[in-house]
N, C-alpha and C positions, 0 to 999 in steps of 0.2 A: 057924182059918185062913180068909182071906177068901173069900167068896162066887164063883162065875168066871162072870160073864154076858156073854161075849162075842158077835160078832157070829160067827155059823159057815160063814158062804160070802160069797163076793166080795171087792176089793181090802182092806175091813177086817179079814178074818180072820185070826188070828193064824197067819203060817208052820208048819208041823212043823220042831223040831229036829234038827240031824243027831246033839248028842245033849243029854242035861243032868245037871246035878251039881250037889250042894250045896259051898256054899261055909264054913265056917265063921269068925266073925267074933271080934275079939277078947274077948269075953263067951260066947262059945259060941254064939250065935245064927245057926240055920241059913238061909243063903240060898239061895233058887232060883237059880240059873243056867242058860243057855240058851246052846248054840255053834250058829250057821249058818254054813253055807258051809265049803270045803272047808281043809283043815289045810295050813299053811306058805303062805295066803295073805296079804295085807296085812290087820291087824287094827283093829278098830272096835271100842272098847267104848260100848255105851248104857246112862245111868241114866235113870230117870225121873223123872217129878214127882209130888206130894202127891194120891192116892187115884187114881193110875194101877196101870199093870201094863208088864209086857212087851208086850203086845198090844196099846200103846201106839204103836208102834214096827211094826208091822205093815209098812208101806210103804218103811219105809225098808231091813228088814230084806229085804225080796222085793227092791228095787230092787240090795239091796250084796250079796245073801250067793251070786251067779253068781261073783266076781270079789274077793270079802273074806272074812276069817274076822271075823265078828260076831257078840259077847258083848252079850248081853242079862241084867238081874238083877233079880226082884223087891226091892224096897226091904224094911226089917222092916214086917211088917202088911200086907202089899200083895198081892197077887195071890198066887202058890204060898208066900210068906214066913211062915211064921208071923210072928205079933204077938210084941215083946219087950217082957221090964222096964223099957229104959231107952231113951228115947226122946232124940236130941240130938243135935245137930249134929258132935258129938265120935264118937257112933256111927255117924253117916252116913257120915263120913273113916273110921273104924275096916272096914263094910263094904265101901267101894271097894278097901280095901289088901285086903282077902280075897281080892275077886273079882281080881284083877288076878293077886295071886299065885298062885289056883287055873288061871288060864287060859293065863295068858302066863309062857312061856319065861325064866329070870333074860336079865335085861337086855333081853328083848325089847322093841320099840316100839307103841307105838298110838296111833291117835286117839280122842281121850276125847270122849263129847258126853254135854253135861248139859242134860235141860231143866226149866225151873221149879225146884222143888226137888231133881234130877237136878245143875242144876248150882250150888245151893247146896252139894250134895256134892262135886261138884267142890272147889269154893274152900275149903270145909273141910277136904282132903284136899291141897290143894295147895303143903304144908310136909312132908307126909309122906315117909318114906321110898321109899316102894311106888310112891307117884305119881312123884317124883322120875324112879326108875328106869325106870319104862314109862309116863311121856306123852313124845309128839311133839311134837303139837301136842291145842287141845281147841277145841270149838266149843259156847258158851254159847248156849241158844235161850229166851226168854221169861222171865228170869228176874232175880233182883234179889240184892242182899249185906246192906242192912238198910231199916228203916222200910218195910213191906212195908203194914201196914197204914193206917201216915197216909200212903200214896199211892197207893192202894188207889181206882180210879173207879169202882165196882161200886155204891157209891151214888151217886143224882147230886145229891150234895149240896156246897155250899160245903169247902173244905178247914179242915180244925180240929178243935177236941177233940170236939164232937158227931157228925163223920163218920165220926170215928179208931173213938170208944166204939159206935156201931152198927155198924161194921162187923166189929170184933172179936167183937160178939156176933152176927152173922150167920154167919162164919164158924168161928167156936166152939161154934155150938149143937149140941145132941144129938140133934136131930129125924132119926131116920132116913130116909131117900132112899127108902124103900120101891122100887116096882118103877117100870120107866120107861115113862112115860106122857104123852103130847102136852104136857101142861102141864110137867112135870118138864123135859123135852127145852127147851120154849120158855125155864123160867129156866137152863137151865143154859146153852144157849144165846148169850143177851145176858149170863148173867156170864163166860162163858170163850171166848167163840168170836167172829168179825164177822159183819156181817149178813148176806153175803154166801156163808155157809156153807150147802152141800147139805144137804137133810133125811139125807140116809145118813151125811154127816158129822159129822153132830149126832147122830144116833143110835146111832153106834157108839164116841163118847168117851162119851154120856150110860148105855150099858150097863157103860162102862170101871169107869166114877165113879160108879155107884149100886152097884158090885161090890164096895167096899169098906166094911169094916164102921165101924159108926157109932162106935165104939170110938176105932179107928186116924185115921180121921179129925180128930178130935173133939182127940186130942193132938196130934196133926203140929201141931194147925193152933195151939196154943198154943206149940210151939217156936217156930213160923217169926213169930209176933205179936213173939217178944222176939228176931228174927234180927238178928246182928251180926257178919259176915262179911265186913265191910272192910278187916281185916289180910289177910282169904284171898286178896282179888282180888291186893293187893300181892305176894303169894305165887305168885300163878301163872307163874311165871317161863319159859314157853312162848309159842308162836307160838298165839294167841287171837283168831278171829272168833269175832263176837255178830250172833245175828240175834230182831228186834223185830218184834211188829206193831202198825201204830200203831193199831189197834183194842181192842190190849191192857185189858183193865180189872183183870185182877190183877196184874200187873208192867208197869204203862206204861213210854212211851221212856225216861221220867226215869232208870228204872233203867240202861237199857244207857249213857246217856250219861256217865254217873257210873262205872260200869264202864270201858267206854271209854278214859275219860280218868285212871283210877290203875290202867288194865293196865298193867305193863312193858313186853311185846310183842305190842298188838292190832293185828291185823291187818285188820282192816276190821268196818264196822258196817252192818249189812243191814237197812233200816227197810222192813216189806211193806205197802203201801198196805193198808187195808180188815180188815186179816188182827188175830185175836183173840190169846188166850194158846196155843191148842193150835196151834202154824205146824207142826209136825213132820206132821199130820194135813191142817191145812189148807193147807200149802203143802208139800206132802210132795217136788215135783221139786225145788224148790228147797233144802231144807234138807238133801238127799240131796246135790244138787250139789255146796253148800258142804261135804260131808265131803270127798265123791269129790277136791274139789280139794285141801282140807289133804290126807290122804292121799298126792296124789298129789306135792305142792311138798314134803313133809317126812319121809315115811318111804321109804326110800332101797330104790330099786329098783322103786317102784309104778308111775312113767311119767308121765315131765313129759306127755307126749302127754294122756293121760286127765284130766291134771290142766286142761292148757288146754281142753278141748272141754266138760269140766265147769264152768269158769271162767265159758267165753260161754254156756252154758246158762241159768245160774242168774241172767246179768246179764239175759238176753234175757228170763227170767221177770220178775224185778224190776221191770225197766222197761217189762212189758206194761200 
């Protein structure tokens, strides 16, 4: 089971839940799950991304869970998840449909947000039955559907077969993350974050991401090398905002534009000046807002009201 180094006080802290459950998936693999906020509220489900956790999600869950019922899940191998057999994008989809049915009501609605790999779950799952039934709307944050690796700016090298081949083996190596330390923080840093990021922001993803074992890592990171999840986007047959930051260096714009433009129903593209691959942390009012507004424009009864004041919030951020 993964290692758990979180941050233990202050806005990075991971919330207490009101309660949690495992979920299980269709291979039998148990997942963590996490409910905040009070029952028969408007619902949020959160996935995450590759060598994250629920604690991931910290901000947004303190910002939703006064006023939302918000489902949070360890991925397999991730935070309270045990590691499994089978690692793939087919399991990824197969997890979301657990957590969905273990949480939410038949027929009930929610807003899905996927980030990085969170929402390659998403688009793999976005044919399924389960998804089907209980998405509204979803909100893609930082994330891509395929060639992940030859567009991959993490090295700053010319684009081509010798950027593609080191950076696959950058991101596929076994070298354990060991424990987090001024140097560790600084690359992990410039490879996932902007420069513009607070030393506590960088220290509390780099405790996130050195929590996961070298193991779990090490595979993720050769499924999402052969990621091919461009039927999923076509799939998402819902009301779909994407937000980017064009400081991105593991899922640059490129992705969301491409996304974007073979959603069926996108609904707007949120490009965040300066802002890295982790926005959910580093731009945590913002990417809060943009639920609060899906939320409030699509599942029925939440409050156009809340949905407009979240609307100019998150523009008034954007365009600081």
């Amino acid at each position: 089971m993964t290692r758990l180094m979180h941050v233990k006080s202050g806005p990075y802290a991971p919330p207490v839940p009101v309660r949690e459950l495992t979920a299980r998936s269709a291979d039998g693999s148990r997942l963590h799950v996490e409910v905040h906020g009070p029952e028969g509220a408007p619902a949020v489900v959160l996935a995450h991304g590759w060598t994250c956790s629920t604690a991931f999600w910290a901000a947004q869950i303190r910002a939703l869970a006064a006023d939302h019922r918000v489902v949070a899940y360890d991925q397999r191998g991730h935070g309270r998840t045990p590691a499994a057999a089978t690692c793939s994008t087919d399991a990824l989809a197969d997890d979301l449909e657990a957590v969905l049915r273990a949480t939410l009501a038949p027929g009930e609605k929610a807003v899905i947000v996927g980030h990085s790999m969170g929402g390659m779950t998403v688009m793999a799952a976005a044919g399924r039955p389960a998804f089907r039934e209980h998405a509204a709307a979803v909100l893609l944050c930082s994330t891509g559907s395929s060639k992940l690796v030859a567009e991959s700016l993490v090295l700053p090298l010319p684009a081509g077969g010798l950027r593609t081949f080191v950076t696959r083996k950058i991101l596929g190596a076994r070298l354990p993350l060991g424990p987090v330390t001024p140097v560790g923080m600084r690359i992990l840093k410039y490879a996932t974050m902007g420069p513009g990021s607070s030393p506590l922001m960088v220290e509390a993803c780099a405790r996130i991401v050195h929590a996961c074992p070298t193991g779990v890592r090490c595979t993720w990171a050769g499924v999402l090398d052969l990621l091919d999840l461009e039927h999923g986007v076509r799939e998402l047959r819902v009301p779909t905002a994407v937000v980017i930051g064009t400081a991105d260096r593991l899922t640059p714009p490129v992705h969301s534009r491409a996304m974007a433009a073979a959603l069926p129903e996108c609904v707007g593209v949120t490009e965040l000046p300066g802002v890295g691959h982790m926005t959910p942390v580093e731009a945590p009012e913002l990417v809060t807002s943009r639920i609060r507004e899906l939320v409030g424009t699509y599942l029925p009864g939440a409050g156009d009201e809340s949905a407009a004041e979240s609307a100019g919030a998150a523009n008034e951020e954007a365009s600081a």
